[in-house]
C-alpha positions in Angstrom: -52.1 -81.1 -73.1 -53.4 -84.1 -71.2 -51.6 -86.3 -73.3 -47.9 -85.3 -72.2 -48.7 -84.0 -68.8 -50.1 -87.2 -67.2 -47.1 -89.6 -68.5 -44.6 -87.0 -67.5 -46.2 -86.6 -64.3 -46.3 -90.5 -64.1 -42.7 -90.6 -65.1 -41.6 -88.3 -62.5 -43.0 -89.9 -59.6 -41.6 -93.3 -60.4 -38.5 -91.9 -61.0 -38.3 -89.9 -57.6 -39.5 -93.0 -55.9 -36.6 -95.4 -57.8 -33.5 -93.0 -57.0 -35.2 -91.3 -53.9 -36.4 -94.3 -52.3 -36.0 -97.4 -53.4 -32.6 -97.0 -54.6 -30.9 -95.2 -51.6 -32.9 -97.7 -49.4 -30.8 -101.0 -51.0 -27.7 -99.5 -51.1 -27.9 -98.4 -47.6 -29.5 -101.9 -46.3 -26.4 -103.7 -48.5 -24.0 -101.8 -47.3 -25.0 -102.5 -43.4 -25.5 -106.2 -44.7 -22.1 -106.7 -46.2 -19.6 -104.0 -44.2 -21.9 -103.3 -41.1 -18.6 -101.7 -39.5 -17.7 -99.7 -42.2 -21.2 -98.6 -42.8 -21.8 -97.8 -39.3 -18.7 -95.3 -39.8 -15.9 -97.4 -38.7 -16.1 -96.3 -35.4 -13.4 -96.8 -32.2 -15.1 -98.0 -29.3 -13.3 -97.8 -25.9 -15.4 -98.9 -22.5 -18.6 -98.7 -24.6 -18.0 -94.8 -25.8 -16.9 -93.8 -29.4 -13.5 -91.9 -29.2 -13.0 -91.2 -32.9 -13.0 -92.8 -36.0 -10.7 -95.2 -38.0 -11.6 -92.5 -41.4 -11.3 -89.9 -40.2 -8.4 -88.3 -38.8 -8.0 -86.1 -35.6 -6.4 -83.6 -34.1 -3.8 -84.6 -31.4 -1.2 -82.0 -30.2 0.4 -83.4 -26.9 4.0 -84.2 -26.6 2.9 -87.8 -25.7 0.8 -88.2 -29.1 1.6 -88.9 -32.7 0.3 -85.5 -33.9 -1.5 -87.0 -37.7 -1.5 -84.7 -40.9 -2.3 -81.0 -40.5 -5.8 -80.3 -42.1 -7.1 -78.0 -44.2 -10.4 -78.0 -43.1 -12.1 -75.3 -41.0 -13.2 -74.1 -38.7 -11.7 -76.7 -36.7 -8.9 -79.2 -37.8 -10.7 -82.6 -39.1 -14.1 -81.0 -39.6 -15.7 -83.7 -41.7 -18.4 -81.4 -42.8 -16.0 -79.1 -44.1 -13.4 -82.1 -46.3 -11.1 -80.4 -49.3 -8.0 -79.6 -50.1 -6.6 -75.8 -49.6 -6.1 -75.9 -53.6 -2.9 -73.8 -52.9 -0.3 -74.9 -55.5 3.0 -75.7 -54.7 4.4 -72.3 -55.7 1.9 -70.2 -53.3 3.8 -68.4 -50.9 0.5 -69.2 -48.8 1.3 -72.4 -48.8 5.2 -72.3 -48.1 4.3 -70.1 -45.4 2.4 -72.6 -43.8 4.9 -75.7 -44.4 7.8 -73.5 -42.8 6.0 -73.0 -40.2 4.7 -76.5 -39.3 8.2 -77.6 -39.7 9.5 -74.8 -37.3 6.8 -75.9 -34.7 8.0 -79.8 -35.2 11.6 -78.7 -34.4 10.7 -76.8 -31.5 8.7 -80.3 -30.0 11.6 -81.8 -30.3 14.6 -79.7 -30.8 17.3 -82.5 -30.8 15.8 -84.6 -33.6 17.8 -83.3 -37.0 16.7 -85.8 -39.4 14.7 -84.2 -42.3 11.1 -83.4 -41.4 8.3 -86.1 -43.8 6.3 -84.1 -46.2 3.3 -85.7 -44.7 3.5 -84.1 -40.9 3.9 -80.5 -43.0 0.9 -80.9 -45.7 -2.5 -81.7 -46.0 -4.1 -84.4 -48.0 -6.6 -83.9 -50.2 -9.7 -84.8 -48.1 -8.2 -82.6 -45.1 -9.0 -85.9 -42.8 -6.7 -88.2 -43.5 -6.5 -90.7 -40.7 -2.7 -92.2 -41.4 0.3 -91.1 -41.6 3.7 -92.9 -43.0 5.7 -95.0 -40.8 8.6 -92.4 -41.6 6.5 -89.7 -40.1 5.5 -92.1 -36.7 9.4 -93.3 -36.7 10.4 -89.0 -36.9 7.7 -88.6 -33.9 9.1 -92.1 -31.9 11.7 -90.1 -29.7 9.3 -87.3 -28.4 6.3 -89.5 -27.8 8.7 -92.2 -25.6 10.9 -89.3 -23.7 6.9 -87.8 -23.0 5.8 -91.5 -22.0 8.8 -92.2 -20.1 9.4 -95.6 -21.9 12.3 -96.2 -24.5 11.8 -95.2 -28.1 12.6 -99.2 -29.0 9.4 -99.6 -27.4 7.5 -97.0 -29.5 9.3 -97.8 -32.6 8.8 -101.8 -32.1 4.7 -100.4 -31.6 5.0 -98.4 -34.8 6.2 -101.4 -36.5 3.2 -103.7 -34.9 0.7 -101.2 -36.3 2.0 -100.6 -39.7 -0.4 -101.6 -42.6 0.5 -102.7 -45.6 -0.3 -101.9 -49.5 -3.4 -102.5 -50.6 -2.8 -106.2 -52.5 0.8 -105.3 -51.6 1.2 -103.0 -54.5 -1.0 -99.8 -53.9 -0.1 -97.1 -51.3 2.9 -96.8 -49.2 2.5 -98.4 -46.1 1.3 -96.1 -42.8 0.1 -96.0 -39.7 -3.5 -95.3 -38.6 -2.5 -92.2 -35.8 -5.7 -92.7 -33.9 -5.0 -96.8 -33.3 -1.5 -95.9 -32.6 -2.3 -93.8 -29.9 -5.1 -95.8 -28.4 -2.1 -98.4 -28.3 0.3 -96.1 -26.5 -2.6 -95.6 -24.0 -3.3 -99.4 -23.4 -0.2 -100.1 -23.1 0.4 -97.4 -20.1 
């Protein structure tokens, strides 16, 4: 019995101590070496105090702010402890439900804008915290934010336009627009 419980028990220990240890230990000292920002958690810093994220998205809902992507997370919209999907299918009246009713709350923002509404302002992403939205949703948004702001929506749009990043390698993704940057911008500029 000595024979195979003293090498398993040997086994074991190093093991723990390799992928317990040692192993998150260099991956977390790497990361901090090579992408200190990013492995700090890409925080925003304004006058020395962390006001979000550049990952994670948040939840705006003034007329003078890009409002980002609902969320599906709960308790509270953007609740990084809680990221996932709703997993409701695009058939669930659950889900319909919800997308009729975040589009009847964008028209009632801003009841003169008619153009169609961007799937991304009425659905969740899969992580529930997505950070961007597209530049079609900022550009629907444009005309509410400037008439809140009191500045034209040239101005906003021309902003939008500033802040738009690109495709990854300019071939993956769509380009969009981090929501919290754009309305640290808006704020600046003021």
């Amino acid at each position: 019995m000595k024979n195979i419980l003293r090498p398993a028990l040997v086994v074991f220990v190093a093991l723990s101590a390799l992928t317990g240890l040692l192993y998150p230990l260099a991956v977390t000292g790497a990361a901090q070496a090579i992408f200190p920002h990013e492995a700090a958690g890409s925080l925003v810093q304004r006058t020395g105090q962390a006001v979000g994220s550049s990952l994670i998205g948040q939840n705006f809902t003034g007329p003078a702010y890009f409002w980002g992507r609902p969320s599906a997370t709960a308790p509270m919209p953007y609740n990084a402890a809680a990221s996932g999907g709703s997993n409701l299918g695009p058939l669930n009246p659950v889900l319909n439900d919800a997308v009729k009713a975040r589009v009847e709350a964008l028209r009632a923002a801003d009841p003169g804008n008619l153009a169609p509404v961007p799937v991304d302002l009425v659905t969740a992403s899969a992580s529930g915290l997505d950070p961007h939205i597209s530049v079609a949703a900022a550009q629907y948004q444009a005309a509410r934010v400037a008439r809140a702001r009191n500045v034209s929506a040239a101005s906003v749009n021309a902003l939008v336009d500033k802040l738009a990043e690109k495709p990854l390698l300019g071939l993956l993704g769509e380009p969009r627009v981090n929501v919290l940057a754009l309305n640290l911008a808006l704020d600046d500029a003021r």
